[in-house]
N, CA, C and O of each residue as an XYZ file, in Angstrom:
336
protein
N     103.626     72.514     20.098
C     103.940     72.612     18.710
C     102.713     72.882     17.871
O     102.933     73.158     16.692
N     101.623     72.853     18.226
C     100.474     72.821     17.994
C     100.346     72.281     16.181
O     100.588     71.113     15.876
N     100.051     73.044     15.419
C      99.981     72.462     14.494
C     101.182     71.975     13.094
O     100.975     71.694     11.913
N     102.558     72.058     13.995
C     103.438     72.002     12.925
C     104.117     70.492     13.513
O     104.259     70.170     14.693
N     104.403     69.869     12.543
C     105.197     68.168     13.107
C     106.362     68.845     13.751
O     106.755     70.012     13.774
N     106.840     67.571     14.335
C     108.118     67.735     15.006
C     109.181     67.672     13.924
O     110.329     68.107     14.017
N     108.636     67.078     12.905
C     109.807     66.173     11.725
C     110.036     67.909     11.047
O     111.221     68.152     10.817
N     109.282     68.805     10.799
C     109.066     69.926     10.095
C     109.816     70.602     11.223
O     110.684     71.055     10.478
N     110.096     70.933     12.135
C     110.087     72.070     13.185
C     112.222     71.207     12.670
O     113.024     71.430     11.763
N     112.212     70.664     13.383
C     114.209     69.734     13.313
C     114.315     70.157     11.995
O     115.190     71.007     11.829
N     113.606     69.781     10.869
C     114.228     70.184      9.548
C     114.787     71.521      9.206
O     115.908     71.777      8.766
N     113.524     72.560      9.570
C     114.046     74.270      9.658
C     115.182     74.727     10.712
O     115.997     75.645     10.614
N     114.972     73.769     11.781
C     116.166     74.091     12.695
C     117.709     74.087     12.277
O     118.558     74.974     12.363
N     117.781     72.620     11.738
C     118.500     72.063     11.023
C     119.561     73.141      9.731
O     120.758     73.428      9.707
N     118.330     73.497      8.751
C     118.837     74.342      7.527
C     118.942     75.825      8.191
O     119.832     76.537      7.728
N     118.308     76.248      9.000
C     118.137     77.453      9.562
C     120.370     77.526      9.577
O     121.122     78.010      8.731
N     120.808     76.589     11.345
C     121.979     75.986     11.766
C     123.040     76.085     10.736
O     124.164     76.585     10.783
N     122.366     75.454      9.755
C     123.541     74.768      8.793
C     124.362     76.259      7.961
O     125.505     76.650      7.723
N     122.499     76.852      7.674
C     122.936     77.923      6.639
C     123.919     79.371      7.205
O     124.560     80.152      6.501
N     123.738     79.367      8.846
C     124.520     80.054      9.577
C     125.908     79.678      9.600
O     126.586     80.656      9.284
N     126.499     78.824      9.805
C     127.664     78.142      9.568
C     127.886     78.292      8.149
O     129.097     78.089      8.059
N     127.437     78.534      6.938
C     127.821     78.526      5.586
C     127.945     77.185      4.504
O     128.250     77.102      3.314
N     127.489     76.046      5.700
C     127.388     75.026      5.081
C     126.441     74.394      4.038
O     125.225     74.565      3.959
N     127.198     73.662      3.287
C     126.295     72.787      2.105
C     125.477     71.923      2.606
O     125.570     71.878      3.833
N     124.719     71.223      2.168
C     124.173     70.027      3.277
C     125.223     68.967      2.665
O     125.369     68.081      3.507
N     125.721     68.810      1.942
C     127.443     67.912      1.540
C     127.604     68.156      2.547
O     127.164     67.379      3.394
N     128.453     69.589      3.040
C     129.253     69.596      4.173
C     128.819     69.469      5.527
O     129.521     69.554      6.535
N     127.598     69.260      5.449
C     126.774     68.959      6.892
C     127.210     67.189      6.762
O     127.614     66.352      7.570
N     126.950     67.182      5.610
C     126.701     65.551      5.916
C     128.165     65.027      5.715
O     128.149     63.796      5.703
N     129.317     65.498      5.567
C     130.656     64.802      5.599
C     130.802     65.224      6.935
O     130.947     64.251      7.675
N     130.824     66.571      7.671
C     130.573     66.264      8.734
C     130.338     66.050      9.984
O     130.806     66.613     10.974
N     129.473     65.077      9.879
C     128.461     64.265     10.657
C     128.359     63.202     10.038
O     127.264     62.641     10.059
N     129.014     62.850      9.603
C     129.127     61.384      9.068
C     128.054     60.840      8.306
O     128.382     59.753      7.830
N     126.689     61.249      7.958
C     125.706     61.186      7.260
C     125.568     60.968      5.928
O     126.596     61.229      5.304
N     124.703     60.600      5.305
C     125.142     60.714      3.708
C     123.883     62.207      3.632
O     123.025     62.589      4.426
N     124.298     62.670      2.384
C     123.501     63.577      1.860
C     122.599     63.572      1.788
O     121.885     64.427      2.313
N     122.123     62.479      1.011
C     120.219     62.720      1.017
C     119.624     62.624      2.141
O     118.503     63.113      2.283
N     120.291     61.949      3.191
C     119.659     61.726      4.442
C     119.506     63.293      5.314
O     118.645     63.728      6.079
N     120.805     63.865      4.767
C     120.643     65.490      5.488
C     119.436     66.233      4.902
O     118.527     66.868      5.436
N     119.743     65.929      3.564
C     117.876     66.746      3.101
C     116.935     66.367      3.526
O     116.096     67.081      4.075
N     116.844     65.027      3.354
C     115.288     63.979      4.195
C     115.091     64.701      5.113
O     113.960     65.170      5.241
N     116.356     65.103      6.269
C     115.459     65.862      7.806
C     115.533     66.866      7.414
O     114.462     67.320      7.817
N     116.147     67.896      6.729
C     115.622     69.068      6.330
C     114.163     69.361      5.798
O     113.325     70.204      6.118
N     114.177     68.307      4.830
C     112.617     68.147      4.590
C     111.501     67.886      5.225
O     110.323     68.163      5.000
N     112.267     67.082      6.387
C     110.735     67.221      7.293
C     110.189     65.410      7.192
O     109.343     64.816      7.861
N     111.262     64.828      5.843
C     110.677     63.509      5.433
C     111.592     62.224      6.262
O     111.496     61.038      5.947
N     112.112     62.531      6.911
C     112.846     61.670      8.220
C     112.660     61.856      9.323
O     112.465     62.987      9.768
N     112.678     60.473     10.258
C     112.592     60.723     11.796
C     113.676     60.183     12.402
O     113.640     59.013     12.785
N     115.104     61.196     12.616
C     116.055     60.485     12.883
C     116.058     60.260     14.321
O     115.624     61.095     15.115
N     116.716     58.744     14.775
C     117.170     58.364     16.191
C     117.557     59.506     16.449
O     117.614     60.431     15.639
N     118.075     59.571     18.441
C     118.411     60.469     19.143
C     120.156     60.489     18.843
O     120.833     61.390     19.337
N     120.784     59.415     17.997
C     121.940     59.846     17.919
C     122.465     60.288     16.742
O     123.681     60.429     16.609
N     121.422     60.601     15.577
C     121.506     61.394     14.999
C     121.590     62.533     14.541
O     122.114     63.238     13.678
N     120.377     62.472     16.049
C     120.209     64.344     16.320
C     121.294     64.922     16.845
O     121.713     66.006     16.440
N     122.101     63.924     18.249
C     122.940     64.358     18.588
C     124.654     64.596     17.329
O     125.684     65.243     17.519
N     124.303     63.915     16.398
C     125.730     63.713     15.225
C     125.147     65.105     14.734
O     125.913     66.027     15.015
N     124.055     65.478     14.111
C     123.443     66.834     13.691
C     124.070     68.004     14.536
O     124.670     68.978     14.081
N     123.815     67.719     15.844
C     123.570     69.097     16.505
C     125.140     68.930     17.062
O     125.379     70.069     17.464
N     126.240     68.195     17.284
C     127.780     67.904     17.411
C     128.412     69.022     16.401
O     129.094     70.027     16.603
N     127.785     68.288     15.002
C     128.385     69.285     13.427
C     127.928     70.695     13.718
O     128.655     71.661     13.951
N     126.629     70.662     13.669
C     126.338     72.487     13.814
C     126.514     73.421     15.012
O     126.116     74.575     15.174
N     127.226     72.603     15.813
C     127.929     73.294     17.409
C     126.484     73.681     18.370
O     126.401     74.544     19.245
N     125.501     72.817     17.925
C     124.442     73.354     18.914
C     123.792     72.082     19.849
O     123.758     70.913     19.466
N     123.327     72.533     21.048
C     122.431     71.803     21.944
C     121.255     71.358     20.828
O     120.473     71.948     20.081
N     121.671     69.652     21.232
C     120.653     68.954     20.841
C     118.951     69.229     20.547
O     118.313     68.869     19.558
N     118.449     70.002     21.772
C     117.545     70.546     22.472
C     117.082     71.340     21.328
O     115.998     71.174     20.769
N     118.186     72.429     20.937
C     117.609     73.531     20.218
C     117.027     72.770     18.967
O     115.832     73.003     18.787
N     117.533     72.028     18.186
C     117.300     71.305     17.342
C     115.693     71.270     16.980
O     115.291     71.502     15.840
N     114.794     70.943     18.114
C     113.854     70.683     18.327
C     112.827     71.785     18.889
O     111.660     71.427     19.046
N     113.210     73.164     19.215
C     112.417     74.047     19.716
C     112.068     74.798     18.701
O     112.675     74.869     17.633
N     110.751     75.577     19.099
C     109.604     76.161     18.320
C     109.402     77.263     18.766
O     109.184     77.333     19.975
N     109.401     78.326     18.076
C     109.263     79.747     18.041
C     110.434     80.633     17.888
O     111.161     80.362     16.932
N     110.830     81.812     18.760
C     111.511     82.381     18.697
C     113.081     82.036     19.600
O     114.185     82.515     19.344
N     112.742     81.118     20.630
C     113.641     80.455     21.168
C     114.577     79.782     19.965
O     115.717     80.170     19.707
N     113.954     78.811     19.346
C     114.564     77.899     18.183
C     116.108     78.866     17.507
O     116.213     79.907     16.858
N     116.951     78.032     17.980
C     118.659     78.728     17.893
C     118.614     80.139     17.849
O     118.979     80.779     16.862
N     118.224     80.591     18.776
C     118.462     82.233     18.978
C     119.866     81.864     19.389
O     120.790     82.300     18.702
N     120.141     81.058     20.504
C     121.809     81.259     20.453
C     122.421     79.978     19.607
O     122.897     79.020     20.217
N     122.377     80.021     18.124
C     123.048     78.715     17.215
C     124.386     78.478     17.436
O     125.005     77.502     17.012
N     125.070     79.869     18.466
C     126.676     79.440     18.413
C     127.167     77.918     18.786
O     126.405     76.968     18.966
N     128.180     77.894     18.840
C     128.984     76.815     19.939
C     128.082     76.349     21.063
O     127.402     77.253     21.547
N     127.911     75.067     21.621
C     127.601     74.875     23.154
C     128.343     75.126     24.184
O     129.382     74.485     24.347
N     127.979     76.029     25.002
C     128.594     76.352     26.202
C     129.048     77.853     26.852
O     129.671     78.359     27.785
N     128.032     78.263     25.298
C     128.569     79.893     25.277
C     127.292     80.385     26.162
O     127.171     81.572     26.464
């Protein structure tokens, strides 16, 4: 990751995900059961959510947990559904 946080890299993943789907971060966060500000916090980069958050995140935006967290050009090249 060299010089970018992990908290920064999930956040862009995150809004990158969300904004493909057409979602609000409201509608990220109804759901995923989340409240709102908490969806911006990791968008922002200003939260470090547990692993079952990530997994409630990446459930809503139909993606591997995994991607959530990858850096570069890999990072949701495939954002579809899991399993495609």
């Amino acid at each position: 990751m060299l010089d970018e946080r992990l908290a920064t890299v999930l956040g862009r993943n995150v809004r990158t995900a969300r904004l493909r789907l057409g979602l609000t971060q409201d509608g990220l966060a109804e759901v995923s059961g989340l409240h709102r500000n908490y969806v911006g916090g990791v968008e922002r980069g200003e939260r470090n959510p547990t692993l079952t958050v990530l997994e409630r995140l990446a459930a809503a935006l139909g993606v591997a947990p995994a991607s959530l967290i990858e850096t570069g050009r890999r990072a949701l090249r495939a954002a579809g559904p899991r399993g495609r």
